[in-house]
C-alpha positions, 0 to 999 in steps of 0.5 A: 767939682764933680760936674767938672771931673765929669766934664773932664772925662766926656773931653777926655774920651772925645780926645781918645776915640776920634781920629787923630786928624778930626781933633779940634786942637783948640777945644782941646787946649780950651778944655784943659784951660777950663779945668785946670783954671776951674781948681785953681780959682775956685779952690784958692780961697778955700784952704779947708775945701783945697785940701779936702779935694785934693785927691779929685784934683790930682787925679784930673790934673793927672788925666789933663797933663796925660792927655795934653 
């Protein structure tokens, strides 16, 4: 889960200090895809695990839905 906020914010801040017209849409929409599936599927089986990290997960929900 860490890898995966760590990986979040690299995208992020690739999405904050390029200019706009050099973006990639498509890796963006990529890495938002990753993430957001990453929590879902991994943490979906595991209520203990799902409710444990549940601050972790809102906080790169919330980066991911403000950067998108």
């Amino acid at each position: 889960m860490w890898k995966m906020l760590l990986y979040w914010k690299k995208r992020k801040n690739v999405c904050y200090t390029l200019p706009f017209l050099q973006l990639d849409v498509n890796k963006i929409m990529r890495s938002i895809h990753k993430v957001t599936q990453f929590f879902e599927i991994k943490l979906r089986p595991h209520p203990f695990l799902k409710e444990k990290s549940r601050s972790i997960w809102k906080k790169v929900i919330h980066q991911v839905k403000d950067t998108s």
